[in-house]
MARMI-239234 format. One record per residue (C-alpha): residue in three letters; x, y, z. Coordinates in steps of 0.001 Angstrom, whole numbers, padded with zeros to 6 digits, always signed. Last residue first. Example, Ala and Ser with C-alpha at 12.3 -4.5 7.8 and 13.67 -1.06 7.14 Angstrom:
% residues 2
Ser+013670-001060+007140;Ala+012300-004500+007800;
***
This chain:
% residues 420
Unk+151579+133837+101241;Unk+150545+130540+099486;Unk+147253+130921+098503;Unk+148027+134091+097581;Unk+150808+133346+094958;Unk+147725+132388+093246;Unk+146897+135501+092248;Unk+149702+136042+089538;Unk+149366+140042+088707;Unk+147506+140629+091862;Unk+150186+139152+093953;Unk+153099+140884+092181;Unk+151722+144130+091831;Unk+150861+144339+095784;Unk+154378+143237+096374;Unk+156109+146264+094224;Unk+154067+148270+096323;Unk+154935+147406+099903;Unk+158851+147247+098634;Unk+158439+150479+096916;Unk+157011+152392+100523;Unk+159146+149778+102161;Unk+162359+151501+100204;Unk+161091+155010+100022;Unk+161428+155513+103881;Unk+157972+155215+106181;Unk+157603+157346+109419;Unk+158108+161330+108003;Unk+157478+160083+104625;Unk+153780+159787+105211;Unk+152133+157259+102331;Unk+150840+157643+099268;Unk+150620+154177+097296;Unk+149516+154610+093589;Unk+148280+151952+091331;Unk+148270+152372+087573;Unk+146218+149512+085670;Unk+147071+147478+082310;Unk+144681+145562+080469;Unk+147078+143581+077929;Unk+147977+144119+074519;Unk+151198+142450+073698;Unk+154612+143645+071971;Unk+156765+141069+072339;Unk+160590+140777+074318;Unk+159065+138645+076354;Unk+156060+140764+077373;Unk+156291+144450+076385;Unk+153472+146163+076925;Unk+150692+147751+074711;Unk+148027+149031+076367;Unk+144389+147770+077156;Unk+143210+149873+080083;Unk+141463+149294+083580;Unk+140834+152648+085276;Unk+142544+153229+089042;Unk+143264+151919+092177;Unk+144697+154420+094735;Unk+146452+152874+097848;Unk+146818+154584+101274;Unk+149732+155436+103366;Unk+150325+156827+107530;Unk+146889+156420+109157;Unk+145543+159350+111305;Unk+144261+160435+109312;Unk+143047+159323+105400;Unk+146332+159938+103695;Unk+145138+161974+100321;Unk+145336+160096+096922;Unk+147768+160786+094375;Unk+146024+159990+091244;Unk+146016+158058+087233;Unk+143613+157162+084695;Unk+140347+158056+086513;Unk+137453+156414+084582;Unk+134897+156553+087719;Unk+135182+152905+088779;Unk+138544+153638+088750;Unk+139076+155643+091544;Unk+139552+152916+093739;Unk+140505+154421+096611;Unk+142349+151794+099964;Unk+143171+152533+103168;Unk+145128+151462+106097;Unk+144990+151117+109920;Unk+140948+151018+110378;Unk+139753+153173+113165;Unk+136234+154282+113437;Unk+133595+154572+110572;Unk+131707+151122+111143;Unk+131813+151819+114628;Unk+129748+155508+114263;Unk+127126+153431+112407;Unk+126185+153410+108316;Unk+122915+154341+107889;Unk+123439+156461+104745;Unk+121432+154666+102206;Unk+124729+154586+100015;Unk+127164+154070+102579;Unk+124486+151392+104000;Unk+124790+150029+100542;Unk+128588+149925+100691;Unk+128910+148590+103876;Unk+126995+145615+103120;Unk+128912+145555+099788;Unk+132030+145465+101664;Unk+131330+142969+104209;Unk+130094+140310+101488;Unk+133367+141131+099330;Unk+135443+140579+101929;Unk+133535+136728+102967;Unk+133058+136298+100026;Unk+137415+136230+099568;Unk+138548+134829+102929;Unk+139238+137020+106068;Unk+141245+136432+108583;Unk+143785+138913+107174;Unk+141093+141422+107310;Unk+140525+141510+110851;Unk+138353+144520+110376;Unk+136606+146093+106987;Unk+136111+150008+108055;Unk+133921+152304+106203;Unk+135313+155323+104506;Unk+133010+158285+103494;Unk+132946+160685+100822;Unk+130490+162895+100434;Unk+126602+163602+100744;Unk+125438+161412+097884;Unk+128013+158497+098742;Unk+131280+157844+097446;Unk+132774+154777+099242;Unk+136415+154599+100122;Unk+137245+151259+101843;Unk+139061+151384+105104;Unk+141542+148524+105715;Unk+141539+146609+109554;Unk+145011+144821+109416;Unk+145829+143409+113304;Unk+149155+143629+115087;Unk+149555+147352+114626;Unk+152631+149679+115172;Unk+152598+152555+116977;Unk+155509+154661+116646;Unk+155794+156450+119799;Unk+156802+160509+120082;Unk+154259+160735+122875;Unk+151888+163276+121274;Unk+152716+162783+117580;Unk+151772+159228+118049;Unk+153262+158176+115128;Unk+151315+155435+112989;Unk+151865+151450+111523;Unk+150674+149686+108733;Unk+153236+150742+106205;Unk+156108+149832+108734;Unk+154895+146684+109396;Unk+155828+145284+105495;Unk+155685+141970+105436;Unk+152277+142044+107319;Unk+151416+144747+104907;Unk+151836+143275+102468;Unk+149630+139970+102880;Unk+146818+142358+103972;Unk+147547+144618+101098;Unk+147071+141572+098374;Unk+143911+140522+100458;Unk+142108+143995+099951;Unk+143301+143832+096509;Unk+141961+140183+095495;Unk+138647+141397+097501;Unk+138321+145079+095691;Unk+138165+143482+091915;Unk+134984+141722+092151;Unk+134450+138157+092789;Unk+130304+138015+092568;Unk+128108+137664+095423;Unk+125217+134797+096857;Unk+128607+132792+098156;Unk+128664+129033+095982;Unk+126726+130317+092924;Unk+128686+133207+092903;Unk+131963+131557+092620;Unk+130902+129008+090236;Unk+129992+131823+088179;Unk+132899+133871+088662;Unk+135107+131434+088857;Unk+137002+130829+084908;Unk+135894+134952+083913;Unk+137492+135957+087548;Unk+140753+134085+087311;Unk+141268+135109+083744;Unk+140722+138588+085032;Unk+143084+138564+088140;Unk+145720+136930+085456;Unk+145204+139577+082859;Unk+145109+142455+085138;Unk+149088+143562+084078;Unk+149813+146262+087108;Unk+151862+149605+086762;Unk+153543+151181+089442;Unk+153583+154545+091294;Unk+155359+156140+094524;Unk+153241+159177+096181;Unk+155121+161208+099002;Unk+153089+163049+102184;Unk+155075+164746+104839;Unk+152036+164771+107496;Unk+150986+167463+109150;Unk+149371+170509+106927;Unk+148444+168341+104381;Unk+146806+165724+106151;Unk+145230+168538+108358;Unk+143703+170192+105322;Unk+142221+166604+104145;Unk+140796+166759+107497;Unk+138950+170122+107751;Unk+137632+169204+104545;Unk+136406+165723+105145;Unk+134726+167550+108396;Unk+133026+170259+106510;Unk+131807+168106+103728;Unk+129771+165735+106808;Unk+128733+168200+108345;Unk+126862+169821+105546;Unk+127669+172814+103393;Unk+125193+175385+102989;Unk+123855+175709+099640;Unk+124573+179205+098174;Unk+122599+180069+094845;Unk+123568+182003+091302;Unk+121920+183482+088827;Unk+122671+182917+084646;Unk+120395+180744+083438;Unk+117807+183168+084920;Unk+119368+186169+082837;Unk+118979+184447+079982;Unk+115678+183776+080048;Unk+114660+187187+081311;Unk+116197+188110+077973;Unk+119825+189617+077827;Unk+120042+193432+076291;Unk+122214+193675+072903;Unk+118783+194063+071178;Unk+117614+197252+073564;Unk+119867+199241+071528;Unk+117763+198205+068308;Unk+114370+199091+069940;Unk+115614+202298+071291;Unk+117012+203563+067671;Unk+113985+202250+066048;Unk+111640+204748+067732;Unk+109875+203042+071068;Unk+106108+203120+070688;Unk+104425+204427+074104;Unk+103116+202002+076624;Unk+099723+200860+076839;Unk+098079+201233+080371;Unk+095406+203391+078542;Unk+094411+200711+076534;Unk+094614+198362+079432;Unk+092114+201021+081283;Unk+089957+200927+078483;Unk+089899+197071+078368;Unk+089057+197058+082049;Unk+085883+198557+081975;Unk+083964+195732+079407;Unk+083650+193643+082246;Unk+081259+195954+084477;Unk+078121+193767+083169;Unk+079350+190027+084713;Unk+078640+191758+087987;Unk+074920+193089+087329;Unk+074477+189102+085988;Unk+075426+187433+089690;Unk+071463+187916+091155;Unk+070173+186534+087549;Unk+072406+183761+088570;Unk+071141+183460+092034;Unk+067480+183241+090766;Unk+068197+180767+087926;Unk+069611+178685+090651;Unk+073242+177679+090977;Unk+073707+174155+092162;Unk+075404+174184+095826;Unk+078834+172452+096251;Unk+078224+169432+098064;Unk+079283+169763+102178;Unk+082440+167844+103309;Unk+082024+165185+105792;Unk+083963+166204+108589;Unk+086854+163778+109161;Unk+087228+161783+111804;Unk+090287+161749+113769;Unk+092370+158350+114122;Unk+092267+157130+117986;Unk+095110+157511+119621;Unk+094488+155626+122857;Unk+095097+152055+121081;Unk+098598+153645+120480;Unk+099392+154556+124073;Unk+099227+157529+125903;Unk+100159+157593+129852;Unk+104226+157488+128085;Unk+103876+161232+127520;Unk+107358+162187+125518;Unk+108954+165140+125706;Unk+111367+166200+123043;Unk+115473+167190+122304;Unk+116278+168218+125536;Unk+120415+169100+125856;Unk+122550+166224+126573;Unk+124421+166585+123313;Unk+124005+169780+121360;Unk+121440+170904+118999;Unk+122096+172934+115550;Unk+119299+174137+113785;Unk+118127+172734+110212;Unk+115023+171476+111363;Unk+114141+172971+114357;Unk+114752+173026+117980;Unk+112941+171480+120883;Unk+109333+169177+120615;Unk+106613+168938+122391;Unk+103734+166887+123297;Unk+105036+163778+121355;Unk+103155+160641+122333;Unk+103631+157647+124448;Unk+105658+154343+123728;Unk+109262+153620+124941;Unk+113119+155121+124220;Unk+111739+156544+121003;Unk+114689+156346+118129;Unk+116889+159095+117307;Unk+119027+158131+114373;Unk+122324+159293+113269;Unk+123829+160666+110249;Unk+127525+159581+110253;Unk+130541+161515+110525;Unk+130237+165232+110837;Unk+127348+164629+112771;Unk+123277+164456+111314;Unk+120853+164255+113307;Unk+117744+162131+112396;Unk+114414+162103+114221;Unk+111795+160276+115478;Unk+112557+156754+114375;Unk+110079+154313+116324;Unk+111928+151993+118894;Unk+109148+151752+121609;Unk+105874+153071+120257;Unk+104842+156010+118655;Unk+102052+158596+119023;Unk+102022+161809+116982;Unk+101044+164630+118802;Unk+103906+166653+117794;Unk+105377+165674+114936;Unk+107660+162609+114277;Unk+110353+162041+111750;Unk+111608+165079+112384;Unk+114690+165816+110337;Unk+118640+166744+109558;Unk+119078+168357+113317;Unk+122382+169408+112794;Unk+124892+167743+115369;Unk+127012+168438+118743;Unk+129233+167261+121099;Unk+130999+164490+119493;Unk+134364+163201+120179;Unk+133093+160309+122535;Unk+130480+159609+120134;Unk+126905+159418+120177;Unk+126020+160643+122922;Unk+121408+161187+123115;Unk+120087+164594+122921;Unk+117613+164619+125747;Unk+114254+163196+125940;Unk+111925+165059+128796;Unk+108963+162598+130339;Unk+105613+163155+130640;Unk+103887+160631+132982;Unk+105491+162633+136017;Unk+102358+165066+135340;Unk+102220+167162+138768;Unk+099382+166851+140567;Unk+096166+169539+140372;Unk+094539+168246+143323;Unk+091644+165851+143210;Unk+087995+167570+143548;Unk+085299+165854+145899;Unk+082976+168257+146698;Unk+083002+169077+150572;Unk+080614+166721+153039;Unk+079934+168470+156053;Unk+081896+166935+158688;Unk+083066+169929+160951;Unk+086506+169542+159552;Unk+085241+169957+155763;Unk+086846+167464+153665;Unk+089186+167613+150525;Unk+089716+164970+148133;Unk+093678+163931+147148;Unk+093338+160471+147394;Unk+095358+159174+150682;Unk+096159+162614+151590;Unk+092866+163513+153049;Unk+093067+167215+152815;Unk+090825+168686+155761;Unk+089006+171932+155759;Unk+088324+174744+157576;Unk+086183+177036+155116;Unk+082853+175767+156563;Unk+082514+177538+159969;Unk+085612+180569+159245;Unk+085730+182864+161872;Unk+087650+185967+162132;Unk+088789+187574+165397;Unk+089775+190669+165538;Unk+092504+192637+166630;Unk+092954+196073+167648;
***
């Protein structure tokens, strides 16, 4: 049987305007909003940032949660197996939460952090901190209280007497000579780092150099007496005139240029995948630059536009964001040919690794006096080896000698430069 339930003051209206509830028979309800959903707070995701990368390590927080930042701020850093890369806060608010943990591994277009964009900076203010109390001055009284404690000292010394351990006879203590000390045995442990993105990538790819291209080194010898003379008569006019010195790298990044426009071949790549040979219009030389977390190899473009400062200018920008490691996913792409310079750590002579998927590279190397014979004399001169290793399976011996041969000849006389 059914029966009928009333309800005088629980029939109520929801006045959708501002979220307050109203009785129906016009008694005056408290006023309480709903419960709305927060659409201030908004859910960061990993951010692309490359079309061959899916995933990173998360390196660091920048930010923790509750911190407020505004538009721009660094929040975090992830690092890829090319450049480190930094998350910056799409607008203000502050951190209520954060995914994944230093160290972990997060992948693209997952959520990284929410962000509540109702805060703002003014809103945050600092904390106050309690004022921390005095320590209290002992009283006579409470030390007299203390004194019972100070009296069971003596009890330990009998229990460190019985502690003692028994002699050792001279036989033990002369077997136990041979024995390493703790010392000792701490120089000699052992600890696993893992490796970073960054080492496993360079690895992966020097083992695909090996694996796929057929790699050949050619060497010659260059006399740096004419480079140098030019260097010691410009230098200071030279630096004067740009805000940089003349190094070495700009006379050798413009010697390739030049020869490798008159040699294509050394410049160009096979597309594996089509069974092309593409060859390149445009000279865009990597520069190797050791940094703390490996080696990396930054892109000068449209070199053979370029003048002297203005090479040397580009490189040591890119060398001090090498350094600082903020170089950018487009300074690390492309480039058709490379150059080492090994020299600037004492190497005397190498065969450098193809950087893929280029086809040669050129390794510089230590600055020596020698003697040489120059017209039918014995001379001292400051002699370097260079080394061109370049993929056999594209470029024959002849261009690879050719391309070489030309490099010496520039940097040996550097004005034929001017008139290449």
């Amino acid at each position: 049987m059914l029966q009928s339930v009333s309800f005088p003051s629980a029939i109520k209206s929801i006045n959708h305007r501002n979220g307050s509830v109203q009785s129906r028979t016009g008694l005056a309800a408290p006023s309480r909003p709903f419960a709305l959903r927060n659409y201030s707070v908004i859910t960061i995701k990993v951010p692309s940032m490359a079309d061959s990368i899916t995933e990173g390590t998360l390196q660091s927080w920048e930010k923790k949660v509750d911190d407020v930042v505004k538009t721009d701020d660094l929040v975090a850093r992830i690092e890829t197996d090319k450049v480190t890369v930094d998350i910056r806060a799409p607008q203000s608010g502050k951190i209520t939460e954060q995914f994944g943990k230093e160290g972990e591994t997060v992948l693209v277009g997952a959520d990284f952090y929410k962000l509540d964009t109702a805060v703002t900076a003014s809103d945050a203010a600092p904390k106050k901190e309690a004022p921390k109390e005095a320590p209290k001055e002992s009283t006579p009284s409470s030390q007299s209280k203390q004194a019972p404690k100070q009296e069971a000292a003596p009890a330990p010394k009998q229990e460190a007497k019985s502690a003692e351990p028994p002699k050792k006879s001279e036989s033990s203590s002369k077997s136990d000579q041979t024995t390493l000390s703790p010392a000792q045995n701490a120089a000699r442990q052992s600890h696993r780092v893992k490796m970073t993105r960054i080492r496993q990538r360079i690895s992966q790819r020097l083992i695909d150099a090996q694996t796929t291209y057929a790699m050949l080194t050619t060497f010659n010898e260059v006399d740096m007496s004419g480079l140098m003379a030019l260097r010691t008569a410009n230098n200071e006019e030279f630096s004067e005139r740009h805000g940089t010195k003349l190094g070495f790298m700009s006379p050798f990044v413009k010697a390739c240029t030049i020869a490798l426009k008159e040699v294509p071949g050394v410049n160009a790549v096979i597309d594996d995948a089509s069974k092309e040979i593409i060859y390149h219009d445009y000279v865009d030389i990597s520069v190797a630059v050791a940094t703390p977390k490996g080696l990396v190899v930054p892109v000068v473009r449209d070199c053979d536009t370029m003048s002297f400062a203005q090479i040397e200018k580009t490189l040591a920008g890119l060398a001090k964001k090498g350094r600082d490691d903020t170089l950018t996913i487009e300074e690390m792409t492309g480039g058709t040919f490379t150059i080492s310079n090994g020299g600037v750590y004492g190497s005397l002579m190498g065969t450098p690794i193809i950087n893929p998927p280029q086809s040669a590279i050129l390794g510089m190397h230590a600055v020596n006096k020698r003697p040489v014979v120059v017209n039918d004399q014995i001379v001292i001169r400051p002699m370097m080896y260079i080394a061109l290793t370049y993929d056999h399976r594209l470029i024959d011996g002849r261009e690879a000698v050719t391309f070489l041969k030309r490099v010496k000849e520039l940097i040996e006389d550097p004005q034929r430069m001017l008139l290449a």
